[in-house]
Backbone as a chain_set.jsonl record, in Angstrom:
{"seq": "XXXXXXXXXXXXXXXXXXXXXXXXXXXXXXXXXXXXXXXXXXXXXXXXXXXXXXXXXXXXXXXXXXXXXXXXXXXXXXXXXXXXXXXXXXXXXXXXXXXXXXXXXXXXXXXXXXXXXXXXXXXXXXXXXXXXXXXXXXXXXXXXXXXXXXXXXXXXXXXXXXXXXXXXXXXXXXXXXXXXXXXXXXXXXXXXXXXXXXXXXXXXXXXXXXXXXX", "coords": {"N": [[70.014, -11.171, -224.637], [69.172, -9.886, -222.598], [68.452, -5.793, -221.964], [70.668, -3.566, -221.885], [69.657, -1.164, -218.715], [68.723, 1.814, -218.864], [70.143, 4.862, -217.695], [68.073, 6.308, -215.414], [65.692, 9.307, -216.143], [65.74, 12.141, -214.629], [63.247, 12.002, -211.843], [60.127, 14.214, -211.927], [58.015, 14.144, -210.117], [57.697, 14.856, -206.659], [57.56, 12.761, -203.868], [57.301, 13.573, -201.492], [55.831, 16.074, -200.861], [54.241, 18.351, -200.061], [49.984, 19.009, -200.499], [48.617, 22.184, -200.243], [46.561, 22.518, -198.044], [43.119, 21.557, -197.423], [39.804, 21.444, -197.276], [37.422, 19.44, -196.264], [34.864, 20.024, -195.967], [31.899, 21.392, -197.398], [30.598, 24.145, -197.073], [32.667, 25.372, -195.63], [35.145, 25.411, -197.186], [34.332, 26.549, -199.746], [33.85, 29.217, -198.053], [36.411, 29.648, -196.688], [38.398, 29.87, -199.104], [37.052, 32.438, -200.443], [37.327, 34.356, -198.353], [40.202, 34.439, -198.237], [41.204, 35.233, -201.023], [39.786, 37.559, -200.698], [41.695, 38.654, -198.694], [43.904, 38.802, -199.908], [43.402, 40.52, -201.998], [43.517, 43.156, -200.548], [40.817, 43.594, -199.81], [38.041, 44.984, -197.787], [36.038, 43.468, -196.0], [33.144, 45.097, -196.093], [33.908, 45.963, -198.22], [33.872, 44.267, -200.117], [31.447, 42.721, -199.652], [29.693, 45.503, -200.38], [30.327, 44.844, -203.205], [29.486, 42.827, -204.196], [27.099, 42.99, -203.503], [25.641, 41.951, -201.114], [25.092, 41.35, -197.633], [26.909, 42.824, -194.875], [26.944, 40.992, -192.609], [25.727, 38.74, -193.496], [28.006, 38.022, -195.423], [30.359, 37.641, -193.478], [28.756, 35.378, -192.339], [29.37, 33.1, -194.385], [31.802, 33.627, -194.942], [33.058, 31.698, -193.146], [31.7, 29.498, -193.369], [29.532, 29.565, -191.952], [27.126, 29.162, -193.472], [25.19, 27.239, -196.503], [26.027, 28.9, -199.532], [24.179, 29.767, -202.187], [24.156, 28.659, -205.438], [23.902, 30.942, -207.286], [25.28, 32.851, -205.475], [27.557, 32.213, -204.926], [28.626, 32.947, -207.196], [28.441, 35.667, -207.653], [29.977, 36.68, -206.023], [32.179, 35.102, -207.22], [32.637, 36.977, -209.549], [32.864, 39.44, -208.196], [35.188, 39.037, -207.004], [37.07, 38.871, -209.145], [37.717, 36.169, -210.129], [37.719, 32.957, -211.67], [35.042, 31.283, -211.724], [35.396, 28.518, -210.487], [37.304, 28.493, -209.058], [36.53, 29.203, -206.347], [35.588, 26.83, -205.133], [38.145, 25.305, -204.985], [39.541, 24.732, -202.596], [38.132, 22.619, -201.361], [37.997, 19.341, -199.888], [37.623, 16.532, -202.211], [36.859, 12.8, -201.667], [38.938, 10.397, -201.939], [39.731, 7.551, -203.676], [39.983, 4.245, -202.289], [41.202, 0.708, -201.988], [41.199, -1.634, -200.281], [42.408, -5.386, -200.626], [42.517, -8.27, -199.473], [44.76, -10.933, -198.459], [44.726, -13.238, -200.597], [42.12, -13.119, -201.122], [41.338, -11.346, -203.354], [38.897, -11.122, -206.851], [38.668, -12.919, -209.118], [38.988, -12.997, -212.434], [38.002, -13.017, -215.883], [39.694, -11.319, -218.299], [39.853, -9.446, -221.036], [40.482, -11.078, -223.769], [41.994, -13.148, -222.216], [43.951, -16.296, -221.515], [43.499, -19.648, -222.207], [44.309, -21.393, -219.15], [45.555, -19.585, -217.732], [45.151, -17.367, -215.027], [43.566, -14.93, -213.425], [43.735, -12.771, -210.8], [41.96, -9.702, -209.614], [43.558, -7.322, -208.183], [42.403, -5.347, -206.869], [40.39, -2.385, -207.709], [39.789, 1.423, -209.037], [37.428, 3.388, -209.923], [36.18, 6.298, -211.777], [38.066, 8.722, -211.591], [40.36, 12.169, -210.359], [42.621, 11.444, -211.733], [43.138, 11.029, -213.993], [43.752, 8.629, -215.0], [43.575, 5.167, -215.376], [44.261, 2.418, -213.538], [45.023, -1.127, -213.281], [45.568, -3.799, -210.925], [46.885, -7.418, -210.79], [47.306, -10.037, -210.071], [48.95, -12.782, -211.613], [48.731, -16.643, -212.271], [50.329, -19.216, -213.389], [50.145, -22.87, -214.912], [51.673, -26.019, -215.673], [49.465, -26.664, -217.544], [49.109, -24.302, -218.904], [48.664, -21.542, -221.582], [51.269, -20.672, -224.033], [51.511, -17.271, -224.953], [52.608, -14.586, -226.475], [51.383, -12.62, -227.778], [50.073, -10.924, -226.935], [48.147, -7.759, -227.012], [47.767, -4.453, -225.878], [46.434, -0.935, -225.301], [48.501, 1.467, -223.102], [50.471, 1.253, -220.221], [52.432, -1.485, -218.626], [53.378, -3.098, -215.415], [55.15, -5.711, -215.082], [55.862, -8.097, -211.94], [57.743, -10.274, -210.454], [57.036, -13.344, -208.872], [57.292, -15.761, -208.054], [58.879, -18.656, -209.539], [60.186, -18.832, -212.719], [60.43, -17.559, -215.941], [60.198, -16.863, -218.994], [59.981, -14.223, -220.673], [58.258, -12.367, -223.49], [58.794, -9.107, -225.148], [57.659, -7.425, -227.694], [60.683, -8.102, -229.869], [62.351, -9.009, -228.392], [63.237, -11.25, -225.696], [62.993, -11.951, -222.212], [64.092, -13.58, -219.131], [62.268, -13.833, -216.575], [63.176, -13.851, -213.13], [62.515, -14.463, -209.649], [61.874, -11.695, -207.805], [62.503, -10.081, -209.647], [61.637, -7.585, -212.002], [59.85, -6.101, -214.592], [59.081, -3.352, -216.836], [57.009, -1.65, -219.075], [55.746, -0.644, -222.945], [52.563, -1.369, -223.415], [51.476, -1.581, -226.073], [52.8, -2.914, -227.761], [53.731, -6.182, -228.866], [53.12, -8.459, -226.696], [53.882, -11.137, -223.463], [53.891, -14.356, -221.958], [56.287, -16.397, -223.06], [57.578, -18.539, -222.307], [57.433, -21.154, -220.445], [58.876, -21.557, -217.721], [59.621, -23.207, -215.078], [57.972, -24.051, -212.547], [56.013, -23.261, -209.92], [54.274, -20.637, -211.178], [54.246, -17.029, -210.659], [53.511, -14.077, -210.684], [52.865, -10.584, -210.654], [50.878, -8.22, -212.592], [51.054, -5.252, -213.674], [48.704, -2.609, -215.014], [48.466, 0.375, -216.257], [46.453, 3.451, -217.78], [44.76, 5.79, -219.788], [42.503, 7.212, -218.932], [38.844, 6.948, -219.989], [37.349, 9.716, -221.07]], "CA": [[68.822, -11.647, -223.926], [68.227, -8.189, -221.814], [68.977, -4.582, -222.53], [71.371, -2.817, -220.541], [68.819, -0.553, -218.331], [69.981, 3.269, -219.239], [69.98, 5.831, -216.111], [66.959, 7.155, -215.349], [66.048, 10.303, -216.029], [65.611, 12.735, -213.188], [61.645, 12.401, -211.658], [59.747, 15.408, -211.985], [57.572, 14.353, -208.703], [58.233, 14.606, -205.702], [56.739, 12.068, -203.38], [57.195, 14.302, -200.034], [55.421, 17.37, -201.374], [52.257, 18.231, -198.928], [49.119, 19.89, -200.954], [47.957, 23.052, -199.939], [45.211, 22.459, -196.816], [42.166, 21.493, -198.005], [38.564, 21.564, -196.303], [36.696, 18.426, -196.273], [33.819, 20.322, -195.323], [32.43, 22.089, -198.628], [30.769, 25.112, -197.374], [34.246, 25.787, -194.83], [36.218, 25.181, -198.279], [34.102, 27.648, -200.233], [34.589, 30.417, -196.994], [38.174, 30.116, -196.753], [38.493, 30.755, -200.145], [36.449, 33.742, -200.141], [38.437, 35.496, -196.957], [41.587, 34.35, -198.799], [40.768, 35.929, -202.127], [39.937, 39.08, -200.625], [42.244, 39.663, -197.655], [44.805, 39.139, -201.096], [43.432, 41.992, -202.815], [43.44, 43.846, -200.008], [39.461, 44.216, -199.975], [37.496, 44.757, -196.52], [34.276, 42.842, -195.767], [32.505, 45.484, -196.181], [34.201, 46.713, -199.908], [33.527, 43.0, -200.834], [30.131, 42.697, -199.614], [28.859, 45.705, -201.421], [30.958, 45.165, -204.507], [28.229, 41.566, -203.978], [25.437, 42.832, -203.287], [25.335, 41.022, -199.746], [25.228, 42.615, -196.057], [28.384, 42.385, -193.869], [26.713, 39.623, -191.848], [25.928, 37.524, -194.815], [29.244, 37.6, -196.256], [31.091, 36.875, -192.548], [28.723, 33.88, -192.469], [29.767, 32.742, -196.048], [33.233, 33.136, -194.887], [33.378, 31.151, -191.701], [31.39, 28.274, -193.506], [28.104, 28.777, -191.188], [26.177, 28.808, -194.61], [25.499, 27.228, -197.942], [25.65, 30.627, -200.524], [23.147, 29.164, -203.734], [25.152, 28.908, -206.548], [23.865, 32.29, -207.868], [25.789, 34.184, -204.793], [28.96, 32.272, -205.431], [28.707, 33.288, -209.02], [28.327, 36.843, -207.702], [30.92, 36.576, -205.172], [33.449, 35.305, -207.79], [32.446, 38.038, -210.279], [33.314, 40.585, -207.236], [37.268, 39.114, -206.574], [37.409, 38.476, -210.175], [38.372, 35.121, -210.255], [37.14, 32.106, -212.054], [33.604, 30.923, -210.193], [35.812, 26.89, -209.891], [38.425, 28.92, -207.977], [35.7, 29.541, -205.002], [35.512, 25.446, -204.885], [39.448, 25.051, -204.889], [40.112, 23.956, -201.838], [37.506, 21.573, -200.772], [38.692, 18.074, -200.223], [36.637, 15.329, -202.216], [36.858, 11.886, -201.371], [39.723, 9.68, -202.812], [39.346, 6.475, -203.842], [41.394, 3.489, -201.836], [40.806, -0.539, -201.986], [42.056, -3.034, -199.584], [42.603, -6.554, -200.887], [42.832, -9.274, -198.243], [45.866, -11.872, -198.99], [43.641, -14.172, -201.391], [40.437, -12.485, -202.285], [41.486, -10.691, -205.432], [38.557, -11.646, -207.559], [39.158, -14.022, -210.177], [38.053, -12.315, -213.543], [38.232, -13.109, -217.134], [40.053, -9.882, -218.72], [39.553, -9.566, -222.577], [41.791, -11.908, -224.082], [42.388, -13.964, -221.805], [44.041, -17.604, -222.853], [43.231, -20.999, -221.305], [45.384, -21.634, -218.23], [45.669, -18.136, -217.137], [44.474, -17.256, -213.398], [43.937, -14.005, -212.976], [42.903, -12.39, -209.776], [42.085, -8.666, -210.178], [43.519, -7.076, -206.493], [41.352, -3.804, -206.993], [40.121, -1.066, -208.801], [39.267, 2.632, -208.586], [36.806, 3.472, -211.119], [36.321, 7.501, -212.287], [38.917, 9.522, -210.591], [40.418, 12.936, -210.785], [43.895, 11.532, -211.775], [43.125, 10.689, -215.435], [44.662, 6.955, -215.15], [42.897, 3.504, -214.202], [45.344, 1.037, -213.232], [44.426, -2.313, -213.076], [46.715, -4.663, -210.606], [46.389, -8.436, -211.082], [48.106, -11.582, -209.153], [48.779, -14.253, -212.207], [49.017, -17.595, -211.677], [50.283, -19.924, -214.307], [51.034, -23.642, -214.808], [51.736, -26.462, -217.098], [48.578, -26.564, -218.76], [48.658, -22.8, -219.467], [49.236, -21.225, -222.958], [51.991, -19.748, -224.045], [50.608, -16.725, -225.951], [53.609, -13.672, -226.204], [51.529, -11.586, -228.763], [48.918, -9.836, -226.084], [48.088, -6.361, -227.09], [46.741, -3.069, -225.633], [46.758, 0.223, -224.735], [48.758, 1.93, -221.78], [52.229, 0.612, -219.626], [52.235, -2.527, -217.857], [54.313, -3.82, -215.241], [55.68, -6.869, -214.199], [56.703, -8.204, -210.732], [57.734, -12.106, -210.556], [56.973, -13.288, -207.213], [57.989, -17.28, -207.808], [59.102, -19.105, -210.683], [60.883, -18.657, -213.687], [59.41, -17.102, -217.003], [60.638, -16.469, -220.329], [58.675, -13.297, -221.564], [58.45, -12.054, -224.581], [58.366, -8.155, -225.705], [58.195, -7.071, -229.456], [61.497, -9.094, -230.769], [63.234, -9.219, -227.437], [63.201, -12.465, -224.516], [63.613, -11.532, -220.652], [63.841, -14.654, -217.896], [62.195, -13.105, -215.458], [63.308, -14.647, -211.558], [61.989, -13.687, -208.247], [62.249, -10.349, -207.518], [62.602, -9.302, -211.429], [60.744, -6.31, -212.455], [60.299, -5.711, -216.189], [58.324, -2.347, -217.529], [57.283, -1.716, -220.65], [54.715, -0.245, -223.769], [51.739, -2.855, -223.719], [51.014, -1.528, -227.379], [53.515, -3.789, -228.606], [53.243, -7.764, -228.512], [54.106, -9.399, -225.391], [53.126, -12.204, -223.125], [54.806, -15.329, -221.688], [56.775, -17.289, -223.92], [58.536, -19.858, -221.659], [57.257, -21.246, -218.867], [60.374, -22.663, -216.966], [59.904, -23.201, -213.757], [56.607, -23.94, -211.95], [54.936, -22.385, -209.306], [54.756, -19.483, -211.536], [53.056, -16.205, -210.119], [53.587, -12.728, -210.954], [52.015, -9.513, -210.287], [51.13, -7.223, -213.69], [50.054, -3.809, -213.263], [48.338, -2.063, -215.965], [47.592, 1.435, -216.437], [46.555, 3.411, -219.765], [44.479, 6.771, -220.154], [40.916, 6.697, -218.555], [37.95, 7.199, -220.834], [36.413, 10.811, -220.856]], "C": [[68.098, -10.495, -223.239], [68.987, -7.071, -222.647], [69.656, -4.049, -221.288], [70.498, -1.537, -220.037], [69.568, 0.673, -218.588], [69.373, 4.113, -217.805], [68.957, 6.336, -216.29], [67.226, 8.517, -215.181], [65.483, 11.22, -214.738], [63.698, 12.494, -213.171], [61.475, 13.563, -211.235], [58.944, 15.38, -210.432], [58.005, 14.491, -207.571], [57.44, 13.927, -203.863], [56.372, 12.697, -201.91], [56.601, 15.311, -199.898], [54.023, 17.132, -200.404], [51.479, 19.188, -199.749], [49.044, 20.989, -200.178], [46.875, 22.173, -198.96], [43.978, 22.482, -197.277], [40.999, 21.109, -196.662], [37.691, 20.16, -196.696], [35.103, 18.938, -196.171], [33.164, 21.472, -196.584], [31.91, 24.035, -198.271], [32.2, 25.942, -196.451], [35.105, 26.029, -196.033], [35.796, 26.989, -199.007], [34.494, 29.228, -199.148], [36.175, 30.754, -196.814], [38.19, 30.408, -197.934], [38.078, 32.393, -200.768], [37.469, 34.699, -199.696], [39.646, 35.121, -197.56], [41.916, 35.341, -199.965], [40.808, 37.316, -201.467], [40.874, 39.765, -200.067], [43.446, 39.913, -199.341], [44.659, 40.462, -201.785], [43.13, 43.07, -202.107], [42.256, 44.373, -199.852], [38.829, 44.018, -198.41], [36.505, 44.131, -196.423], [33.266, 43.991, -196.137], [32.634, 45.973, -197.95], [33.599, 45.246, -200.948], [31.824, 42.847, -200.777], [28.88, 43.852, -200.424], [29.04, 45.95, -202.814], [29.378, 43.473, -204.867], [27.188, 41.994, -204.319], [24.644, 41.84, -201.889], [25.32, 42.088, -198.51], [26.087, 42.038, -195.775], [28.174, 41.18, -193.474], [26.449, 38.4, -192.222], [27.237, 36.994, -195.154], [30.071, 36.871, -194.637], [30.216, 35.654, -192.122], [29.011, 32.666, -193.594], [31.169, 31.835, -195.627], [33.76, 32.073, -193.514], [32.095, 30.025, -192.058], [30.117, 27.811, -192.693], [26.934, 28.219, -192.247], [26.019, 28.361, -195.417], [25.192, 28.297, -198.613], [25.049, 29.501, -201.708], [24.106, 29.535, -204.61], [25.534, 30.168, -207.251], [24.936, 33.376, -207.122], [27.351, 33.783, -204.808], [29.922, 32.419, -206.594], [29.042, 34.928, -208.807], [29.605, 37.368, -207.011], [32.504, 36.556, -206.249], [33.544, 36.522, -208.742], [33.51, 39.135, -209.726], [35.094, 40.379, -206.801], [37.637, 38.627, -208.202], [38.592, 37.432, -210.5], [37.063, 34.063, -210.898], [35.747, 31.073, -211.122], [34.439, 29.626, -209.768], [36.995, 27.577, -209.093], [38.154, 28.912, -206.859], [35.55, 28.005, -204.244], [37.142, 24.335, -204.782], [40.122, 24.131, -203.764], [39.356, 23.005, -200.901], [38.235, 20.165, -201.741], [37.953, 16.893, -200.589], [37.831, 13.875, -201.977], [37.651, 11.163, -202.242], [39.826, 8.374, -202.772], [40.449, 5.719, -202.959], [40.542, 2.324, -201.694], [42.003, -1.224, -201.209], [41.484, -3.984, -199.822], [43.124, -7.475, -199.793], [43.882, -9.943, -198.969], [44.358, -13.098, -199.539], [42.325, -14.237, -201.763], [40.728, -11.978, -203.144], [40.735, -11.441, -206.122], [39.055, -12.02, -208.472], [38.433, -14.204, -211.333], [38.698, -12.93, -214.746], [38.81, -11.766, -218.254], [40.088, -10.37, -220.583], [40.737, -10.141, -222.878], [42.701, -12.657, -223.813], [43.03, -15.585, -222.086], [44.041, -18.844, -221.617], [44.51, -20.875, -220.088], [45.815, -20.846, -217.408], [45.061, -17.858, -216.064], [44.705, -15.942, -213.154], [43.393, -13.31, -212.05], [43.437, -10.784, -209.665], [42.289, -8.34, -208.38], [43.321, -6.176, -206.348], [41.472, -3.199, -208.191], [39.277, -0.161, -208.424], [38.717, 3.138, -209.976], [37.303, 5.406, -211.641], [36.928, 7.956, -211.139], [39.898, 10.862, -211.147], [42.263, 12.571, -211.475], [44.083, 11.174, -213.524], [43.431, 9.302, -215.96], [44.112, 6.336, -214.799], [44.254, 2.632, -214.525], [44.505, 0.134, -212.42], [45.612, -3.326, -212.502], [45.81, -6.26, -210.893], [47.425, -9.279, -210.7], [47.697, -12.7, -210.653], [49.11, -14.935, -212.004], [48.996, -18.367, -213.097], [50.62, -21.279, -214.017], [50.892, -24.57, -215.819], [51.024, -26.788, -217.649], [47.957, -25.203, -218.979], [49.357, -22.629, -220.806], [50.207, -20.348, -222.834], [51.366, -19.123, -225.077], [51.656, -15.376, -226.071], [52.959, -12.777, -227.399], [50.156, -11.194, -228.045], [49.266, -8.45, -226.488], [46.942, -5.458, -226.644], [47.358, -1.932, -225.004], [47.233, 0.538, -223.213], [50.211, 1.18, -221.445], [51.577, -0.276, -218.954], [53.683, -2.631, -217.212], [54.489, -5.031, -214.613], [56.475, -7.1, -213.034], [56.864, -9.331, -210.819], [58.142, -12.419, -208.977], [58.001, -14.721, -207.192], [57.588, -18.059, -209.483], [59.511, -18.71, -211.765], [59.985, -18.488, -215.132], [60.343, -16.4, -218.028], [59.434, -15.381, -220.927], [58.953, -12.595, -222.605], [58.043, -10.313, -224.496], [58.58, -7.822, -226.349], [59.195, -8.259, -229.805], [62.367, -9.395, -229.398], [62.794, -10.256, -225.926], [63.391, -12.023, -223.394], [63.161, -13.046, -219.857], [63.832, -13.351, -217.088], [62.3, -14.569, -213.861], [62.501, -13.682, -210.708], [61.891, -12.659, -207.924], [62.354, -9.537, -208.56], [61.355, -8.112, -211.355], [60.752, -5.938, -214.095], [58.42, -4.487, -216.528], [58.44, -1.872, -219.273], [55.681, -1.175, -221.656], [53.757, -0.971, -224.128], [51.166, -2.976, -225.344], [51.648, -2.438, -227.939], [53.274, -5.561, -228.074], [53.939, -8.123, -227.474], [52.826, -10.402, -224.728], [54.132, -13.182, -222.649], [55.06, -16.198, -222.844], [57.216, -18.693, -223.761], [58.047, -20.47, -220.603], [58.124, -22.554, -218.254], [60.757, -23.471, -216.34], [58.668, -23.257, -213.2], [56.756, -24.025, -210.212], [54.918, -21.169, -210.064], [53.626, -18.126, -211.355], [53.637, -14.764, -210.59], [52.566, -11.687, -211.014], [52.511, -8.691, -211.978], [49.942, -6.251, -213.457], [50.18, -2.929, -214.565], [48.107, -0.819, -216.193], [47.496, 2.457, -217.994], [45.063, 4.848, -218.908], [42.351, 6.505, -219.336], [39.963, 7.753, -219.4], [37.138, 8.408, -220.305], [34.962, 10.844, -221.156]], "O": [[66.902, -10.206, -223.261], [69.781, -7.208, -223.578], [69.321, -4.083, -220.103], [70.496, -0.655, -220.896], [70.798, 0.707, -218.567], [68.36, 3.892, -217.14], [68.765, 6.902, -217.366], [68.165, 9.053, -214.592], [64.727, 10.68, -213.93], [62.972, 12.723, -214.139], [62.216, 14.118, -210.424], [59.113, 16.301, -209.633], [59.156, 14.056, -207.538], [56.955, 14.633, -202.979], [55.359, 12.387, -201.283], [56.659, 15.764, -198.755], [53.221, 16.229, -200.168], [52.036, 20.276, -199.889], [49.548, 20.73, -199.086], [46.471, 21.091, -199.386], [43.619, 23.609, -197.619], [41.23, 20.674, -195.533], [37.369, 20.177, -197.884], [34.206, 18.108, -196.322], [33.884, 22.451, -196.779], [32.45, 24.991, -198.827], [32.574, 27.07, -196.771], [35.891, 26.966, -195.888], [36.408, 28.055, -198.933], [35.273, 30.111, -199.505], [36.832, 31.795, -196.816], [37.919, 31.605, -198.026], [38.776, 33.202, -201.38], [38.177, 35.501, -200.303], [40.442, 35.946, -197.113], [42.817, 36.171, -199.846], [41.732, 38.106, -201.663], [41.18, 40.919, -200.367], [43.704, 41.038, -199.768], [45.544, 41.272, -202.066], [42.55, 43.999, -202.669], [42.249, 45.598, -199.723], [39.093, 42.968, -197.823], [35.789, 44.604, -197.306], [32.282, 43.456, -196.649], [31.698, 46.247, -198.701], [33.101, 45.237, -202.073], [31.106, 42.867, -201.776], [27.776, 43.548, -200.874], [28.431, 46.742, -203.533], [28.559, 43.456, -205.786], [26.425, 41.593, -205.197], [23.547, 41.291, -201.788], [25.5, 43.306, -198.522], [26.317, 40.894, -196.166], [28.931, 40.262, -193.79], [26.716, 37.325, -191.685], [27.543, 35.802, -195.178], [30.349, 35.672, -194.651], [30.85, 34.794, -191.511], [28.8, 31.465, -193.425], [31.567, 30.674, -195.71], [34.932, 31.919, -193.17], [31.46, 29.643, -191.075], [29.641, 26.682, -192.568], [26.136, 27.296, -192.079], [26.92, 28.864, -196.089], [24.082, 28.783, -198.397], [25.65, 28.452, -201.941], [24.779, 30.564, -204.555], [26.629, 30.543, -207.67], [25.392, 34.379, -207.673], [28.257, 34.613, -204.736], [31.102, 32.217, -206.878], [29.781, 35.492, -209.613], [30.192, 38.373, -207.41], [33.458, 37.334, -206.251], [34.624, 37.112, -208.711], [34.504, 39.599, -210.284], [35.924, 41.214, -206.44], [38.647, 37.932, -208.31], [39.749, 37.585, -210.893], [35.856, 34.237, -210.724], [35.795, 30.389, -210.1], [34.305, 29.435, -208.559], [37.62, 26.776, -208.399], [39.047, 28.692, -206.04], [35.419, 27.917, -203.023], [37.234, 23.122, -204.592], [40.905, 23.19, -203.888], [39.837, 22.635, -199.83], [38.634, 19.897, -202.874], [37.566, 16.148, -199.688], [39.059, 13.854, -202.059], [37.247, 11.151, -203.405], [40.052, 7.933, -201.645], [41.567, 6.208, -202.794], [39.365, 2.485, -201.369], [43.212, -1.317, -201.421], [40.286, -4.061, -199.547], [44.238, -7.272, -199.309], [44.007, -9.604, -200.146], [43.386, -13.529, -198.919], [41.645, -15.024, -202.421], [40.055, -12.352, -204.104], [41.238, -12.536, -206.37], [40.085, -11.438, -208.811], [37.57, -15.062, -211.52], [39.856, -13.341, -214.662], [37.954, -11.386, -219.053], [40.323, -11.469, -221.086], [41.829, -9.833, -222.401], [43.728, -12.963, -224.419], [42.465, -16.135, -223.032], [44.493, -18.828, -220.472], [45.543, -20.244, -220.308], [46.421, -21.203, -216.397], [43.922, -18.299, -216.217], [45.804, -15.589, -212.726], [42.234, -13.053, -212.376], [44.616, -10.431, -209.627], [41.579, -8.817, -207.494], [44.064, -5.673, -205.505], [42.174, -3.306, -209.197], [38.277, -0.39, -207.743], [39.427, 3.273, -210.973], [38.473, 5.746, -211.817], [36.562, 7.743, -209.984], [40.271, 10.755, -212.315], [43.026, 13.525, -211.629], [45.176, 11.109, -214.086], [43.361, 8.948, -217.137], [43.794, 6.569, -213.633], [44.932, 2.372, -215.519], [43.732, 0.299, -211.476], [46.5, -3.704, -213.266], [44.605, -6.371, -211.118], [48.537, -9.054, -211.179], [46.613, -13.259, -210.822], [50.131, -14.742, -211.345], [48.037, -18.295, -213.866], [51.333, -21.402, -213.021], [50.194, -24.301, -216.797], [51.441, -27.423, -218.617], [46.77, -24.94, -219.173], [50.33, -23.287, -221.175], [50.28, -19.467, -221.977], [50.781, -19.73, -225.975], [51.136, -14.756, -225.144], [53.776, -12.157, -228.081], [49.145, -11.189, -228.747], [50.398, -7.981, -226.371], [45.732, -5.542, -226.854], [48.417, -1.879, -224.378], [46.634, 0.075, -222.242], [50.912, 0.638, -222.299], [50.398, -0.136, -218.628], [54.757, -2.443, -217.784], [53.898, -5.286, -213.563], [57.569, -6.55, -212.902], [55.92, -9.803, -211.451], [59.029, -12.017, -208.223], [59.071, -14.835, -206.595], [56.598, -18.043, -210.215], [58.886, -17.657, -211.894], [59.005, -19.194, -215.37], [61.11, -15.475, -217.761], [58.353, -15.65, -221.45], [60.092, -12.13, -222.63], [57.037, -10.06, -223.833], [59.778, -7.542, -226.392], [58.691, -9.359, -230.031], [63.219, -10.26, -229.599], [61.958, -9.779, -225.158], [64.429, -11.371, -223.505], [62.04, -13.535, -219.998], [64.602, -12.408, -216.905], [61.748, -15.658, -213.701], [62.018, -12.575, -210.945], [61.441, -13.076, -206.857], [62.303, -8.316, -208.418], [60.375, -8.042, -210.613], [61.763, -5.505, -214.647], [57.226, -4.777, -216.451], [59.294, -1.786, -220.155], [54.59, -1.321, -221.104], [53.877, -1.401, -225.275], [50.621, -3.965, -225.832], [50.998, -2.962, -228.843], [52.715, -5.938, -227.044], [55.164, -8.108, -227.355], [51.642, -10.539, -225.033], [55.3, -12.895, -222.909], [54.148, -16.674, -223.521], [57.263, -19.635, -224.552], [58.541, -20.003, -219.577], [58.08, -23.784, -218.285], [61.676, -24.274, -216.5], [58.088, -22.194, -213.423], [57.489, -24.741, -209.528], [55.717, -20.38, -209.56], [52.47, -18.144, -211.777], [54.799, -15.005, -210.919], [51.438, -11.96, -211.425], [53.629, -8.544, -212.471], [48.734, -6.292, -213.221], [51.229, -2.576, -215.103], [46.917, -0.852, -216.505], [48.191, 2.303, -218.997], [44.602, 4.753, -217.77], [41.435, 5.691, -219.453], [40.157, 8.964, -219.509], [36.384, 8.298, -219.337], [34.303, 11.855, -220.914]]}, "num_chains": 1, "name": "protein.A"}
C-alpha cells in the first residue's frame, strides 16, 4: 500500500546561513561596493579616481552613497577595479515578495483541470521572482459529490498535507490513505489525484511548485 520512505539524503541548505549585508538603499549599495572593491585591491581614492576619470570628491561622494553616478560612470568605475559592471549593483537589497492569507480568504479559483466537486482556495502567490520557482499553495476541500479523478497531470513537485479526513490517493500505479497529519511528496508529471474518498470532511493542503517561465 506505501513505500518504505528511504533516509534522506543529507540537505545541501542550510536554513541558519545569514547573507552577506545588503543595502536597501541603491545608491549606499552601489558606494559600498565601490570602497570595498578598491580598499581589496589595495587602490587609494585618489589611484581609483584617476584610473576613472573622476575628482577625489566625486568618487568619496559615490562611495558614501550621497550621489546617483549615471550609468556611464558606473560603467567607468567598474572598468577601473576590473570587475563585472553587475558586481557594482551586488549588494543592494530589492524587495522580496511575501503574502499573508487570513484564515478563510484564500480565493476560490478554478485551476486548469479542475473536476466538478473540487474547492480550491488558492492561499497566495508571488509572481516573477529572483528564485526561479512559483509555488502555488491551495486549501482543498472535497465531498461526496466530488470526482474521483487520480490521473491529474503537470509539470513540477507537489505536496500534500491532509488536514481532516481520510483519502485514498493515487500516484502512477501506487495507493496511499492519507490521515491527518500525513504528508505525501511526489513528481506531479506522473498521474495522480484522489482515488478514494473515505472519510468526509475531507481537506488537504497541496503545494505546487515547478520551474518559472523565462
Amino acid at each position: 500500500m506505501t513505500d518504505t520512505p528511504e533516509k534522506p539524503a543529507k540537505l545541501r541548505q542550510n536554513p541558519h546561513a545569514l547573507r552577506e549585508h545588503r543595502e536597501k538603499n541603491l545608491e549606499a549599495a552601489i558606494g559600498r561596493q565601490v570602497r570595498e572593491l578598491r580598499k581589496r585591491q589595495r587602490m587609494t581614492g585618489t589611484d581609483l579616481a584617476q584610473a576613472a576619470g573622476l575628482s577625489v570628491g566625486m568618487l568619496s561622494k559615490i562611495e558614501n552613497g550621497v550621489i546617483s553616478p549615471s550609468l556611464s560612470t558606473i560603467q567607468t568605475l567598474a572598468h577601473a577595479l576590473r570587475v563585472p559592471l553587475v558586481q557594482l549593483f551586488s549588494g543592494y537589497e530589492e524587495a522580496r515578495g511575501c503574502v499573508h492569507t487570513k484564515a478563510g480568504e484564500g480565493a476560490e479559483v478554478d485551476r486548469e483541470g479542475t473536476r466538478a466537486g473540487h474547492q480550491y482556495n488558492l492561499l497566495g502567490h508571488i509572481g516573477s521572482n529572483n528564485s526561479g520557482v512559483v509555488v502555488e499553495p491551495y486549501l482543498i476541500s472535497l465531498t461526496s459529490d466530488s470526482d474521483r479523478f487520480p490521473v491529474f497531470q503537470h509539470e513540477g513537485i507537489e505536496m500534500l498535507y491532509m488536514i481532516e479526513g481520510l483519502l485514498d490517493y493515487r500516484h502512477g500505479d501506487q495507493l496511499y490513505r492519507l490521515e491527518p497529519g500525513d504528508t505525501l511528496l511526489f513528481d506531479s508529471d506522473a498521474p495522480h489525484g484522489p482515488e478514494g474518498l473515505v472519510a468526509f470532511p475531507i481537506r488537504y493542503l497541496s503545494i505546487i511548485t515547478y520551474p518559472q517561465q523565462k
